[in-house]
N, C-alpha and C positions, 0 to 999 in steps of 0.2 A: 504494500500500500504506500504510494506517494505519500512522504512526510510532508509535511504542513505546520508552520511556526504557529504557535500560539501562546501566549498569556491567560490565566487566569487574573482577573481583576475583581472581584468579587468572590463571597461563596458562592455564588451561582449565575456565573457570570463570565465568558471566555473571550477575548479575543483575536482577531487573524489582522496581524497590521498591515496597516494598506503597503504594499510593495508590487514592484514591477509593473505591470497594467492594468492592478485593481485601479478605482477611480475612486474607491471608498474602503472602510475598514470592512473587516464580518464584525458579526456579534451574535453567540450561542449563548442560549441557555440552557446549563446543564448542570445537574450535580458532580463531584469526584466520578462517582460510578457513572453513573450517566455516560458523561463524556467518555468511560476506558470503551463503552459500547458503541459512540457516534463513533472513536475513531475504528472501528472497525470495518467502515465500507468505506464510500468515498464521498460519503458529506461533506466534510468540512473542505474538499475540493472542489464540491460544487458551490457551496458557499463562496469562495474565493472566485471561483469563477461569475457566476451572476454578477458579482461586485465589479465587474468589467464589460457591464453591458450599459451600452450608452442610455444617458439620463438616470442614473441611480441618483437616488438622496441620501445623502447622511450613511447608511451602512446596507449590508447581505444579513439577512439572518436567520438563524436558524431555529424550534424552538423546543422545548425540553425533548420530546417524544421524536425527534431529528431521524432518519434514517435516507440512505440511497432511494433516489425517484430517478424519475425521467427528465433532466433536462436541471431544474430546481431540487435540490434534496423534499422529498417528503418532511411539512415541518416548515417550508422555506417561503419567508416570507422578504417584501421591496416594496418600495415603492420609487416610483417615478413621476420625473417632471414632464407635464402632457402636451409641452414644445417639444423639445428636444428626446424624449424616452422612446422604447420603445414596450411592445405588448409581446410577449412570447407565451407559446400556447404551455410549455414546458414548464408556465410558473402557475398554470391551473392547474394542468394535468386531465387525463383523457376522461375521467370521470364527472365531468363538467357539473357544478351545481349540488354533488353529494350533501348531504346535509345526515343532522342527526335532530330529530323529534321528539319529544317529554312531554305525555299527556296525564294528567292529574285522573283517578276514576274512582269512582263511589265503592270499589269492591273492597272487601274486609280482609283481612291475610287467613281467617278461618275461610269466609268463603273460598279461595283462592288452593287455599292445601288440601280442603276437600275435596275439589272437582278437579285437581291438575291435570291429571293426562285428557279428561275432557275439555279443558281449555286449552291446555296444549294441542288438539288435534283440529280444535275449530279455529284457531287461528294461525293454522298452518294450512288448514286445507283453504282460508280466505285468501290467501297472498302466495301465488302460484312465485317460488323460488326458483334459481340454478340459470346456468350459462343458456341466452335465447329462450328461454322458456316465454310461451305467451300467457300475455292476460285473459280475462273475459269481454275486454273491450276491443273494438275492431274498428279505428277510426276512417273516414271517409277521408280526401286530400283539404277539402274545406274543413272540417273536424281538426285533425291535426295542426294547421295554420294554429286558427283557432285557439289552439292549446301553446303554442310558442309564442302565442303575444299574450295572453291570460293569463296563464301557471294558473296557481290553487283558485282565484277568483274566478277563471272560467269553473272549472271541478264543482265549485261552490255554486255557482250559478245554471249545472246542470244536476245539482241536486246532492252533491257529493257533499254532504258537510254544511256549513254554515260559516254567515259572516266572523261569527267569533272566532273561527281557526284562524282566518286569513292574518285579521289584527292583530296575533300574536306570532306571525312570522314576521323573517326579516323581508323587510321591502315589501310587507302586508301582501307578500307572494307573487309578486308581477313586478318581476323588471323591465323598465318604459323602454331604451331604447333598441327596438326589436325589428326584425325584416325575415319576415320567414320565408319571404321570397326568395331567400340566397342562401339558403339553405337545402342542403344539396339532397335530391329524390331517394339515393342510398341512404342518405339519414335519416328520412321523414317513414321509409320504406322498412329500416330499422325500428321506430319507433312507434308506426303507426299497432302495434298487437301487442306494445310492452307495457301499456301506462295500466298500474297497480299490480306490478309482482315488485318482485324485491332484488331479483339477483344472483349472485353469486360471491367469493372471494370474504371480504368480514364483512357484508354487508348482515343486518339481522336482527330480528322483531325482539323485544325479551317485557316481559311481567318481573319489577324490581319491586322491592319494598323499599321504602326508607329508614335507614338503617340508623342514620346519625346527623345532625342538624351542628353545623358549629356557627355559622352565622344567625340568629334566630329574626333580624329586621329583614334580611333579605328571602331567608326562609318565608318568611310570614307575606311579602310581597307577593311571591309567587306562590304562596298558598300552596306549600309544603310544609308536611310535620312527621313527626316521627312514626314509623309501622303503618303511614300512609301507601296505597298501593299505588304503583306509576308505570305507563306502556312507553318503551322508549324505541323505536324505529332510524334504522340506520339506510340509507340508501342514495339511491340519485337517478342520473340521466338515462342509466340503462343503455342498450346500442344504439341509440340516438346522438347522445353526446361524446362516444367515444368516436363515432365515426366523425364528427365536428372537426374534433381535436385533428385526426388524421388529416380529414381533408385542409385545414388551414398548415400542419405543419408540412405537408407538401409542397403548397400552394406557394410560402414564405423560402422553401426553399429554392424552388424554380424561380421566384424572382428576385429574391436575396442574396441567394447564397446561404450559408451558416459561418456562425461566430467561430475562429482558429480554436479556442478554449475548449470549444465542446459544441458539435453539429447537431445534441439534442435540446441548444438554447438557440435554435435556428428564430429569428423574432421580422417583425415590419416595426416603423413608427407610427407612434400612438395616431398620428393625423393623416398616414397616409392612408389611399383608396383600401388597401388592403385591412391594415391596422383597423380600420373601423368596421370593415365587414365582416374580420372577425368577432370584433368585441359585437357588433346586432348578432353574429349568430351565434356567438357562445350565451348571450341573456336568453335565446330563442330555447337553446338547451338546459339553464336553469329551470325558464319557465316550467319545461319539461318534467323537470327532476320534481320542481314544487308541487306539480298537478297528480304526478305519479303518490309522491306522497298523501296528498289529499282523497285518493280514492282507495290506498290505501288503508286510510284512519278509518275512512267510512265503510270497507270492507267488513275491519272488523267490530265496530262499533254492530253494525245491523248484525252481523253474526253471533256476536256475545249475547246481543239484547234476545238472544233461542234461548241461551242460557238462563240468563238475569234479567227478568223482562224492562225491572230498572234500572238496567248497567248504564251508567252514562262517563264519557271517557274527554276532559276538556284541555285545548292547545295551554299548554306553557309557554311552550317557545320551538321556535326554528330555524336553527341558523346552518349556515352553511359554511364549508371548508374550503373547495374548491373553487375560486372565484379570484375577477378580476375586478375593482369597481372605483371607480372616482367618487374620492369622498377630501376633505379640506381638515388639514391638519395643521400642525405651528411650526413653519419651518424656520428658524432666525426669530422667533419670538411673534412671525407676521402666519396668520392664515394664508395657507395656500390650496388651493385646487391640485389633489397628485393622483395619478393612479398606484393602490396596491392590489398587488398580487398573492394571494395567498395561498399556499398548495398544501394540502393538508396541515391548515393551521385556522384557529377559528378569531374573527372580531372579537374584543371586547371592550364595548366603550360605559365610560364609567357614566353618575349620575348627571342627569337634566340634559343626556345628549337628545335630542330632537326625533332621531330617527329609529328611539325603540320606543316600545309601547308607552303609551301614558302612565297605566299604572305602573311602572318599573322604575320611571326617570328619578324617583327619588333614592333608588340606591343602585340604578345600575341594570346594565344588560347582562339578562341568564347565558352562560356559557355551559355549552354541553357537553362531557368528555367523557364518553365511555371504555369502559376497559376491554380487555380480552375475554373470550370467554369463559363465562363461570369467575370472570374476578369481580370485584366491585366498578361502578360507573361514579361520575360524578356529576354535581352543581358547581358552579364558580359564578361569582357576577363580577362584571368588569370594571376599572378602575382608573381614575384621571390620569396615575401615574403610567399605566399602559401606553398613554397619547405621546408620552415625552420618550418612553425606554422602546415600544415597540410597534409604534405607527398603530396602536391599539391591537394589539393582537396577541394570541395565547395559542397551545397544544391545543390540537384534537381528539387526542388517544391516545394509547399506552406506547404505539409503536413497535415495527419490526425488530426483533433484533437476530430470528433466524428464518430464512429462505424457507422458502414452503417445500424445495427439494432436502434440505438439510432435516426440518423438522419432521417428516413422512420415513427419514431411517432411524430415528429415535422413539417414535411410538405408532404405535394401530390405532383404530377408529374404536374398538372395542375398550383400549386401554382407557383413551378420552372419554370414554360415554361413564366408565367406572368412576375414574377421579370425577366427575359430574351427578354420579348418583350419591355418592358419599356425602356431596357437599349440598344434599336434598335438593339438586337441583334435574328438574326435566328438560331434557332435551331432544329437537327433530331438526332434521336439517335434509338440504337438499341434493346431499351427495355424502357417501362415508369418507371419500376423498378431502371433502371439505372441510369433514369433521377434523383432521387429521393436521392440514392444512391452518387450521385455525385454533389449534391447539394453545392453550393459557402462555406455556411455557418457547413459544416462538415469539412472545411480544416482552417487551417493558416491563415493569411494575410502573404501573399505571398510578398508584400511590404517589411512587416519589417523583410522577413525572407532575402532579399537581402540585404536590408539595414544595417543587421548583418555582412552579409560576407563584403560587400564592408569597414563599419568600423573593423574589422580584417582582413582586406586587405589581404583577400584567395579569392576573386573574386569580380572586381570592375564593378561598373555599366556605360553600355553602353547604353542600348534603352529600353524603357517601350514599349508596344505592345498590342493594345488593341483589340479583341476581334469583328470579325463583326459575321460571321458565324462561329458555333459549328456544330460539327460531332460527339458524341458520340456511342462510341462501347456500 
């Protein structure tokens, strides 16, 4: 593995100085351990790299849960100036729009232990899982538009759900500037039989209890409490937004070229013809991801209520990981207008910012960071100090730290299911491959990878969330 200089400047806090062609520093966060595990692929050289791509601001960074990705480390968060920057599709990532969902629900943890394998099956057979699997929905080429310029507020507006869900996503589930017109027939083609399954890879439905509350003002905002039950949904674009990704990283490279550093940070600038046709069709594919979500909820909302005729299951929040978005930070003490990128890293903007829900603004946007499976998930709500250390932004999850070939000769599906039943917990998934694949023991401890952000107070903790049933794509 190429060495790479670095400092530790903080407990949890590393940097890569700016040398040779960077145009900016890096900046990880990571614990001791943490980092003996970032340095193990080659993040911290992608980090270094991104830092050399025209129009950065201020630094590269990386963020606790950091691993090897495509282009950006997974983790890898920038922002740029919207003259001079550029957009690279390798700082979203192919999964365009993923997000992770936390709905609050009237069920008891006695209701819940009693009937598990019968909720476990009804909310696996609601959300058709695994690589191309189709939905129950079959959209027409006006349909599908339709759905690229709407996300959840279309879904809501054919019956899927209600106004309430939308308000509690980010960007109330519709990002504005959209052209599904340029949007290419293989990816409409892709999408048009995907909207409400889930997936494959760690995408995956889970029934968690609330296990532990340390914030109790922010707990109480979002109307969480202890041994409360909560349905937490992991997912996105489905082969709609992967095929997005491809056809722009082509596209950029046929008329670009690619950066010397690394051909999978191939980019356009923010204002050129290209550069914006991406960004209308990578929102086309958010939309996507948010609408997919939303007929998801409603999947299983009407199929519970067979069960519990008064099940009722309501949005918290949902935000998204994978995304590009112009949003106005303090750069030199002045607001600026920048685009960040964030690729498997989630926002977190702290109180009275504008653009999360009204009831939140008093303490903060919910941050959602699930674990591996069968570990604990979590709450965070985001924080002023975020704005200044990391263009607002936090971990998404525990993180890779062994390859899915590595982890498949260390245990069976069978082994996985054991350590899962021991730990009372039920599981169904959509391939035994998967199971395998997604094993606890190939990610992070997701623990210290919050315990990073909350000590560099870019995302403080709210509720631990444990784990009853798993739903695996």
């Amino acid at each position: 593995m190429e060495e790479i200089e670095i400092k530790k400047i903080s407990e949890v806090e590393w940097e890569i100085p700016k040398t040779g062609k960077m145009l900016v520093p890096g900046r990880i966060f990571a614990s001791d351990d943490l980092m003996d595990k970032i340095k193990q692929d080659k993040t911290l050289s992608q980090v270094r790299n991104v830092a050399m791509l025209p129009g950065i601001i201020e630094k590269s960074m990386a963020m606790p849960d950091a691993h090897q990705g495509y282009g950006f480390s997974i983790g890898g968060v920038a922002a740029f100036d919207i003259d001079k920057g550029v957009i690279s599709p390798g700082g979203v990532g192919y999964d365009i729009g993923c997000s992770v969902r936390l709905l609050k629900t009237n069920l008891t943890l006695e209701q819940v232990e009693n009937n598990k394998e019968k909720i476990t099956d009804t909310i696996y057979n609601a959300t058709p899982s695994g690589v191309g699997v189709k939905g129950k929905l079959s959209l027409s080429d006006k349909e599908i538009n339709e759905v690229l310029e709407g996300g959840a507020q279309w879904a809501v507006s054919q019956g899927y759900g209600e106004e309430q869900d939308y308000l509690h996503m980010e960007e109330q589930g519709k990002m504005q500037d959209t052209d599904p017109s340029i949007v290419s027939q293989r990816a409409k083609g892709r999408g048009k039989n995907q909207l409400g399954t889930l997936g494959a890879g760690n995408h995956f439905l889970e029934i968690q209890r609330v296990d532990e509350v340390f914030d109790k003002k922010a707990a109480k905002a979002f109307g969480l409490e202890e041994k409360q039950i909560v349905l937490m949904i992991h997912c996105g674009s489905r082969g709609l937004g992967h095929q997005v990704a491809s056809d722009y990283i082509k596209k950029m490279e046929e008329e670009h070229g690619f950066p010397e550093q690394d051909r999978e940070l191939v980019n356009a600038p923010i204002k050129s013809k290209l550069g914006k046709e991406y960004l209308q069709s990578m929102n086309c594919a958010i939309n996507f991801a948010f609408a997919n979500k939303q007929v998801i909820t409603h999947n299983i909302r009407q199929e519970l209520k067979k069960l519990f005729p008064n099940f009722k299951a309501e949005v918290i929040y949902d935000v998204c990981h994978n995304v590009a978005k112009f949003e106005k930070h303090k750069i030199n003490n002045k607001e600026k207008e920048v685009l960040v990128m964030r690729k498997g890293a989630t926002r977190s903007f702290g109180p009275d910012n504008k653009q999360i829900p009204k009831n939140y603004q008093n303490v903060g946007q919910p941050i959602l960071i699930p674990g591996s499976m069968g570990t604990s998930s979590w709450v965070l709500v985001g924080t002023d100090k975020a704005e200044q250390a990391s263009f607002s932004s936090t971990a998404h999850g525990a993180g890779r730290v062994k390859s899915r070939t590595a982890i498949k000769q260390e245990f069976t599906d069978k082994q996985i299911q054991e350590q899962l039943r021991e730990k009372g917990i039920s599981l169904k998934a959509g391939s035994q491959r998967g199971i395998v694949e997604e094993a606890p023991q190939a990610y992070k401890n997701v623990d210290e990878v919050v315990n990073v952000s909350h000590k560099a107070g870019i995302g403080n903790l709210v509720a631990k969330l444990k784990p009853i049933i798993v739903i695996k794509g």
